[in-house]
Structure formats: structure tokens, C-alpha cells
FIFISE-291779 format. One line per field, with one value per residue (C-alpha): residue number from 1; residue in one letter; y negated, z, x. Coordinates in nm, 3 decimals, m for minus. Layout:
n = [NUM/...]
res = [a/...]
c2 = [Y/...]
c3 = [Z/...]
c1 = [X/...]
***
This chain:
n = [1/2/3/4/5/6/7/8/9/10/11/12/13/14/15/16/17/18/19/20/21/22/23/24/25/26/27/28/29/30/31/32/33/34/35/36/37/38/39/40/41/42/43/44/45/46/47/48/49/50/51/52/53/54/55/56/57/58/59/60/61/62/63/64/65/66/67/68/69/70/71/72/73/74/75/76/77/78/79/80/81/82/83/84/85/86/87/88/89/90/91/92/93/94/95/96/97/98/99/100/101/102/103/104/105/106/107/108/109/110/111/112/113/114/115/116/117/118/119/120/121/122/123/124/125/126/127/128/129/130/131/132/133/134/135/136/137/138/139/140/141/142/143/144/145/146/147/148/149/150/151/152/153/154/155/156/157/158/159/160/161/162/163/164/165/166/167/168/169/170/171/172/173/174/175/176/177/178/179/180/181/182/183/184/185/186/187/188/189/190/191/192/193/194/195/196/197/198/199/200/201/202/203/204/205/206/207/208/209/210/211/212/213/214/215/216/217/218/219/220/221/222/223/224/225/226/227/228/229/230/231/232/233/234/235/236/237/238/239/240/241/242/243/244/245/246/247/248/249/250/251/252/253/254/255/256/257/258/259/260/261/262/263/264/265/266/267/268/269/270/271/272/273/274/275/276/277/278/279/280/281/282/283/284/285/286/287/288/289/290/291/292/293/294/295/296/297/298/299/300/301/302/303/304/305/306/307/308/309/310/311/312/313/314/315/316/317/318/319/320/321/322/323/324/325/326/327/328/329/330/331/332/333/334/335/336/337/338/339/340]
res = [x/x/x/x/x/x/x/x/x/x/x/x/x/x/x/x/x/x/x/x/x/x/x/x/x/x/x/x/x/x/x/x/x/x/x/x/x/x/x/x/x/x/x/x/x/x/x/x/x/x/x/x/x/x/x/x/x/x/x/x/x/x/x/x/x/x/x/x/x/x/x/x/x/x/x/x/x/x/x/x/x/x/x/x/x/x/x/x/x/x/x/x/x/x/x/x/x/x/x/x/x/x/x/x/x/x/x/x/x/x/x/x/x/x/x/x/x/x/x/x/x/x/x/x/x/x/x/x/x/x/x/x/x/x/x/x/x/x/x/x/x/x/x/x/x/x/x/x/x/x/x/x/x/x/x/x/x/x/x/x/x/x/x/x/x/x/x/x/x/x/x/x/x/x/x/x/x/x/x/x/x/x/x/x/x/x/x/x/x/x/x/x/x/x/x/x/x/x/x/x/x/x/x/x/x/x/x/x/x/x/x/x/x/x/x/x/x/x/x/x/x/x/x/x/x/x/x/x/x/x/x/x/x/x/x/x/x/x/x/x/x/x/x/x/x/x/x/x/x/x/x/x/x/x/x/x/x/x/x/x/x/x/x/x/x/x/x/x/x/x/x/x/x/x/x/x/x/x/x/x/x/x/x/x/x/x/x/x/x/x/x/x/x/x/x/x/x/x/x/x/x/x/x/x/x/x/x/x/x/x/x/x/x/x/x/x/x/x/x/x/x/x/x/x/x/x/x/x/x/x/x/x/x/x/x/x/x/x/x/x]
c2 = [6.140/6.358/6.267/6.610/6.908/7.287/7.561/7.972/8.214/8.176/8.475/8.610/8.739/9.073/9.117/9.367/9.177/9.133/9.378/9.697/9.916/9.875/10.032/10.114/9.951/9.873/9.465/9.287/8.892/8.704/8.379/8.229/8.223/8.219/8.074/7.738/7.712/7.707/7.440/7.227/7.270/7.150/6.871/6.747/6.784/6.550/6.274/6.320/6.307/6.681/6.881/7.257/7.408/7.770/7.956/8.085/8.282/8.085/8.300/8.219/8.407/8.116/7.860/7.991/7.924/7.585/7.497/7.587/7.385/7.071/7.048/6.982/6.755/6.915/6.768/7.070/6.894/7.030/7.375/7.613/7.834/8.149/8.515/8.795/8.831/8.639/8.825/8.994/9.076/9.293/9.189/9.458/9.285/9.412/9.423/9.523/9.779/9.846/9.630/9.408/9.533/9.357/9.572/9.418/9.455/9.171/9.317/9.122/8.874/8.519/8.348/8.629/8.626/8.281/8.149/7.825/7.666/7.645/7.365/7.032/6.977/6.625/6.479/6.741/6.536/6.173/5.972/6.270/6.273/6.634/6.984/7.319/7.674/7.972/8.281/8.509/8.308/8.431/8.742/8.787/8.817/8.758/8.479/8.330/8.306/8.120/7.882/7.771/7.737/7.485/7.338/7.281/7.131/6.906/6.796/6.740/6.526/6.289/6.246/6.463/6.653/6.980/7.245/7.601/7.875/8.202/8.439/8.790/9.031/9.371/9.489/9.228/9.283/9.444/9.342/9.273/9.102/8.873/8.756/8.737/8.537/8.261/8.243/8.049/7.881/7.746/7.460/7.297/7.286/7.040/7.195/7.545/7.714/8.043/8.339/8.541/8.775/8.587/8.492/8.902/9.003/8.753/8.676/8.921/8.639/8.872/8.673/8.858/8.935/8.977/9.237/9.145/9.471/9.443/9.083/8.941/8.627/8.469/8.100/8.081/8.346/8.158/7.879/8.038/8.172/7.819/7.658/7.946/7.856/7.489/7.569/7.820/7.586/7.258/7.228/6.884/7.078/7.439/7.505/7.884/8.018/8.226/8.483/8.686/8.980/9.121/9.287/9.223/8.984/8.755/8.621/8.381/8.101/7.849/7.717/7.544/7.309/7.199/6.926/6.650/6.896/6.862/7.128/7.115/7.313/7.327/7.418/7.770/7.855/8.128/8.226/8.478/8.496/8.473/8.490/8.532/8.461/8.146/8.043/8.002/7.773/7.577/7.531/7.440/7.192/7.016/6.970/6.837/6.580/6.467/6.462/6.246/6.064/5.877/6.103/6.244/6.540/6.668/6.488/6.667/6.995/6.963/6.862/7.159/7.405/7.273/7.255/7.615/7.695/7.606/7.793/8.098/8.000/7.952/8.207/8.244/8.162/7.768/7.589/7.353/7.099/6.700/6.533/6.386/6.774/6.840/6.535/6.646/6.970/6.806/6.558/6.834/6.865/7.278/7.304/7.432/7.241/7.142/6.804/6.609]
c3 = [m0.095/0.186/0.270/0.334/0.136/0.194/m0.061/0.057/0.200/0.494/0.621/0.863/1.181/1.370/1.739/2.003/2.302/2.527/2.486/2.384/2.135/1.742/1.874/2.222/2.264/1.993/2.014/1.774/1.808/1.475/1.433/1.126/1.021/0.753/0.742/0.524/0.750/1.047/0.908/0.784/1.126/1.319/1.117/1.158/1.533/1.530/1.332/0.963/0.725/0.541/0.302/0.271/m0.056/m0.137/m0.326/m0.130/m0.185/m0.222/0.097/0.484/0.560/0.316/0.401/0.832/0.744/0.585/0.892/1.133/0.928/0.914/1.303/1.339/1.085/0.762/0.436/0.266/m0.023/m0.293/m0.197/m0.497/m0.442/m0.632/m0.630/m0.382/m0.054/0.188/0.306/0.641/0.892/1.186/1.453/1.769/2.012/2.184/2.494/2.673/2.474/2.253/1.951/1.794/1.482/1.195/0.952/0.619/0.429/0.129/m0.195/m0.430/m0.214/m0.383/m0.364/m0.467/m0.810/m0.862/m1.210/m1.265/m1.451/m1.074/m0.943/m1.092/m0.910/m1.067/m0.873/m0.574/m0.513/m0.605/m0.333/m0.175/m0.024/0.111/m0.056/0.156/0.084/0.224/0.114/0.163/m0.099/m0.419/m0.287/m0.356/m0.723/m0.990/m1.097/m0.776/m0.772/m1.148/m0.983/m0.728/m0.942/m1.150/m0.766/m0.701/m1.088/m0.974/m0.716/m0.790/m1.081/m0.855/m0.599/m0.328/m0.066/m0.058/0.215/0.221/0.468/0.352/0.531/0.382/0.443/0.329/0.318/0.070/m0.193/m0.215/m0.126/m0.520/m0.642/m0.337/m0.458/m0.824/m0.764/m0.469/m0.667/m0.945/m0.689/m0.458/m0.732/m0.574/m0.279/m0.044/0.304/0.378/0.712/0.783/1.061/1.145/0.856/0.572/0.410/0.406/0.320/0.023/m0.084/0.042/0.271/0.640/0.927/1.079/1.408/1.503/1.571/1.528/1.702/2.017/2.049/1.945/1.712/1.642/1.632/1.415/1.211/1.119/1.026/0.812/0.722/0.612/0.495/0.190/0.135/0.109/m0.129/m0.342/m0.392/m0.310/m0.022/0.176/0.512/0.635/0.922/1.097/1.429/1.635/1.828/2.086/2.150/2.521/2.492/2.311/2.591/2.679/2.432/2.372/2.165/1.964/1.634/1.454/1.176/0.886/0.731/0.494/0.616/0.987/1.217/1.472/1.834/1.999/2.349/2.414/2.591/2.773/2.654/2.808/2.514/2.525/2.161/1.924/1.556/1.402/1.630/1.312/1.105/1.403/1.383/1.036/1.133/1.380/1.140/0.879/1.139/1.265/0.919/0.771/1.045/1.097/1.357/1.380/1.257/1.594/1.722/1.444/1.536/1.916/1.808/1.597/1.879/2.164/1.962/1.888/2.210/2.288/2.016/2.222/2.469/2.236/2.173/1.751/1.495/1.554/1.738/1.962/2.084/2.063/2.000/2.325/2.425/2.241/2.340/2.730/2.694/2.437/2.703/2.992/3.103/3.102/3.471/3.373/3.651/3.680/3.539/3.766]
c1 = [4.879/5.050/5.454/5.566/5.435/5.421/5.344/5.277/5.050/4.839/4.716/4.471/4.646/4.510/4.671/4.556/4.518/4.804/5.055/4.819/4.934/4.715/4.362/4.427/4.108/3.837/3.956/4.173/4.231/4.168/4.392/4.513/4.968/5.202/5.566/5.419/5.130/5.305/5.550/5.236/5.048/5.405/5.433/5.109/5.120/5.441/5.259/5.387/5.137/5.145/4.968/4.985/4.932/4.805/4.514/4.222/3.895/3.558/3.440/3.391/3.707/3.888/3.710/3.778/4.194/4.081/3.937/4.204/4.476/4.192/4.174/4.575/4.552/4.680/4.543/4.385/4.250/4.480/4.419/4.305/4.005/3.975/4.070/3.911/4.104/4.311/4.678/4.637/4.870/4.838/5.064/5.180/5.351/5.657/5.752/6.091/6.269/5.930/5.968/5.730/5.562/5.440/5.203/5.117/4.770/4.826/4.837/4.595/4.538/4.474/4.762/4.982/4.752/4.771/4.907/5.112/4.808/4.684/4.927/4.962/5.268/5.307/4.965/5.033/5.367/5.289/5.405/5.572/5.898/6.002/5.891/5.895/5.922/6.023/6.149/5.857/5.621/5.881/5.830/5.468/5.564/5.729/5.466/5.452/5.829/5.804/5.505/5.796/6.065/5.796/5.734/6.118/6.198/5.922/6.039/6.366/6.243/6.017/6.264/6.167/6.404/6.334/6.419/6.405/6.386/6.528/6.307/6.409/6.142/6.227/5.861/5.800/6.083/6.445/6.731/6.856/6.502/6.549/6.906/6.765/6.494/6.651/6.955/6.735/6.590/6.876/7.033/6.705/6.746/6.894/6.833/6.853/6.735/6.834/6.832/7.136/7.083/6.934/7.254/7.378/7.091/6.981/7.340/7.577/7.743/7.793/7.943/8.215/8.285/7.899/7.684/7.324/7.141/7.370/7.297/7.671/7.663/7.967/8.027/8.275/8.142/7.837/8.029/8.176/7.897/7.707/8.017/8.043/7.638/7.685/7.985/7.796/7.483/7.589/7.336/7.371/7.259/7.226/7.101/7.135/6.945/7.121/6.864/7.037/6.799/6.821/6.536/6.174/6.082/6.395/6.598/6.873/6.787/7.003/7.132/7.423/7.430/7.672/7.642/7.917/8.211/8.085/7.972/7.695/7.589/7.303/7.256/7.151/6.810/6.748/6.402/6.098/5.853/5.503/5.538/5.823/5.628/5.658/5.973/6.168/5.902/5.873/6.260/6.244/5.947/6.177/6.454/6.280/6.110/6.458/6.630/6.346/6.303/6.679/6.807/7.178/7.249/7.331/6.991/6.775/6.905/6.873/6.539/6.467/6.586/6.374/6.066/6.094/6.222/5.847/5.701/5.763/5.592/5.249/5.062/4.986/5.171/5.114/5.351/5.076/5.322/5.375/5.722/5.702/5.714/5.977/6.217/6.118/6.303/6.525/6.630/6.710/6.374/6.355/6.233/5.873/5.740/5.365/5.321/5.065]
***
């Protein structure tokens, strides 16, 4: 059985080409995404034997995302097949002081009507040794949120780490049904990931001194900020990013990390994004290689920085990139320079 498992949507992915506006020509690029997937698909790519869980339809369209997540390397075998439709997302992408947009079509679709009798968590985790959600896959509904709360009891029971990305999405859920249902969830959880607003808006936990729309995050605010988490849920790690928006196309890119009372920096990267979805899954991938793979604290977040420092450079929501990659720019190597 897989090492590492991850449960949530995957969804088919609609993109004008380039950076057209939705249907400024008749084309739309079909790919496959979805914050679980993308973790799955990174993890694979960096050697770990993982398994991503969901519920499909018995259809081509199903059976199309099967077969994307098979060619990384992602055991599929435990996936459920039933219901009507898979999620869709169409997917605008920004550029300069134009915004990405993300337009949601995924009402009914399978997973979000799966049931609990679906998931034999206790044979989906034998052998298992780290559990990941995030927090759009609660948000799908209220039975989806009870199917992870079985997931996370599970995998408490066996053993298993488990991490969590918090993920608020306010076209999924408000802001009080996503602190109902991750406060049940977070006793669980041993290593939570988190953007620069998560925490306020999930928990009501702001960092001071920042101001996310004109691009100022505070240090010490975050800090702050994770220390109050770890205190609240008695999480061993949390983990923020810190994006820095100059404008739709260049960002600045880096994270911190607390963990036993100690704080952690990364470097920052000055970014130019190809494209900007997935760059926090794959940051969640990388920190869940480095923690369960002996490296520092410090190490596993440098780690988890470059390797989604290169996510933006990927086009789709799969971060296509090796650990040898990822310890190039890791190790200084940011040059861009041809390799011959």
C-alpha cells in the first residue's frame, strides 16, 4: 500500500490560451488540478510512493483524470467510481494589474456526493504513514467534511502524520461554516500549511502590522500569527507562505516556519509567473518530503519554497519538477541558465 496518502477533488481545468480573456477566441485548454492532486502528483515526482483518493464518474472524462495522475506515478487504485460529473474549473489568467480569475462549475459533481460508506479508511491507510487534506475538500459539504473527519480519526488511530492546508475559498463556503467545520478537524492535525490569510479568515487569527492587498507581510506578525495556531491546536509544525503581490505577473515568494518553540526563514524569491495555481500545494508537497524525509526544519522549508518557487514557472496545476530540481535552486542555483 501507498506511504503518503491524499484525499479531495480533482477537477477538470478550462484555460484560454495564453493570457486571452474567457472566449476571446473559440479555444479553451483542457488539463486536469485540484489542491490533493497536485500534492499527490508532487510527491510522486520526488520518489515517495503516494496514493490520491477521490470519487469519480464511470465515464471517459473520469477515467481522462485517472490517467493523468497514473503517468506521474500516483497509485489510483483506491479511487471510487460513481456519481455523474467531475468538478470543473475555468481558469483566466492574469496578467499585470488584470487579476487572475477562477470561475467554478462543481455543484453535484461526484466527489462532493460521495457518502462515508465510500472509504474504507482502515485498508486505504494500512501501511501508511502521512494523511493530507486541504481545506477546500470540507467545503464541498457537510458530508464530505464528516467523510474527513472519519479520514483524520483514522489516521490518528493507525499512526499516521497528518498535514493540512487551510485553503479558505470563499466561493466554496462562509467564512463561519469554514471555522465550524476545521475547528473539528484541527485536534488532528499535526502540520498545518497556511497562506497569509487563512488563519483570519478560518479562525479570526489577523497578523498585525501587514497589509495583504498592498503587498506588506510582516515577519513578526506571522509569527505571531503561527505561534497562537500551534497554541490553539497543539500543532507540532505550521508552516505560512508569504506572497508579496507586485502585480499579477511578479511576485515575491517566501515562507516561515514554527516549529518546538523555534522559528524558521526562508529566503525570498523574486518570482515572474508563468503560472501562479498550485504554487501553494507544491509548497505543501515539499514540506511534507523534507519533514518525512529527516531533514531540518529549516532544510524542509527551504525545500518547500524552492520547489514552489518552480511551480510558477510550470504551466497547470502540476508542479513537473525532480528533487534534484529543487535542491539546484535550493542550493543557490537561481541563474536560469541553459543547462548543456
Amino acid at each position: 500500500m501507498a506511504k503518503y496518502i491524499t484525499f479531495g477533488e480533482i477537477m477538470l481545468r478550462l484555460a484560454p490560451e495564453g493570457y486571452l480573456r474567457f472566449f476571446q477566441n473559440s479555444i479553451l485548454e483542457a488539463t486536469f488540478g485540484g489542491g490533493e492532486a497536485n500534492v499527490a502528483v508532487s510527491l510522486a515526482n520526488f520518489g515517495l510512493d503516494t496514493a490520491f483518493i477521490t470519487r469519480l464518474p464511470d465515464n471517459e472524462i473520469g477515467q481522462s483524470a485517472v490517467n493523468g495522475l497514473r503517468y506521474f506515478g500516483v497509485d489510483t487504485s483506491k479511487i471510487v467510481r460513481g456519481g455523474s460529473r467531475i468538478g470543473i474549473y475555468f481558469m483566466e489568467r492574469g496578467a499585470s494589474q488584470r487579476p487572475s480569475r477562477v470561475i467554478y462549475d462543481r455543484a453535484h459533481s461526484a466527489v462532493s456526493e460521495a457518502s462515508a460508506d465510500d472509504f474504507d479508511w482502515n485498508v486505504i491507510m494500512e501501511g501508511a504513514q502521512w494523511f493530507h487534506f486541504t481545506g477546500i475538500t470540507p467545503a464541498l459539504g457537510a458530508n464530505v467534511a464528516e467523510i474527513c473527519l472519519e479520514a483524520c480519526r483514522t489516521a490518528k488511530e493507525k499512526g499516521l502524520m497528518v498535514s493540512c492546508d487551510l485553503n479558505f475559498r470563499k466561493k466554496l463556503w462562509t467564512v463561519a461554516e469554514a471555522g465550524r467545520a476545521m475547528e473539528r478537524l484541527m485536534p488532528y492535525v499535526d502540520v498545518c500549511i497556511a497562506n497569509e490569510e487563512d488563519a483570519e479568515k478560518v479562525f479570526g487569527i489577523k497578523a498585525p502590522d501587514t497589509d495583504i492587498t498592498g503587498g506588506r507581510l510582516s515577519w513578526k506578525g506571522y509569527s505571531a500569527v503561527a505561534r497562537q495556531l500551534a497554541d490553539r491546536f497543539g500543532f507540532q509544525t505550521v508552516a505560512i507562505t508569504l506572497r508579496e503581490s507586485i502585480s499579477a505577473n511578479d511576485n515575491n515568494w517566501s515562507a516561515m516556519l514554527y516549529q518546538d518553540g523555534q522559528f524558521y526563514r526562508s529566503q525570498k524569491y523574486p518570482i515572474r509567473i508563468v503560472d501562479r495555481v498550485g504554487g501553494g500545494d507544491s509548497f505543501g508537497a515539499g514540506l511534507i518530503y523534507g519533514l518525512s524525509c529527516g531533514m531540518t526544519p529549516q532544510a524542509s522549508l527551504d525545500f518547500a519554497v524552492a520547489a514552489s518557487c518552480l511551480k510558477h514557472s510550470v504551466e497547470g496545476d502540476y508542479n513537473r519538477v525532480s528533487v534534484s530540481e529543487v535542491k539546484a535552486l535550493m542550493n543557490g542555483d537561481g541563474s536560469g541558465r541553459v543547462q548543456r
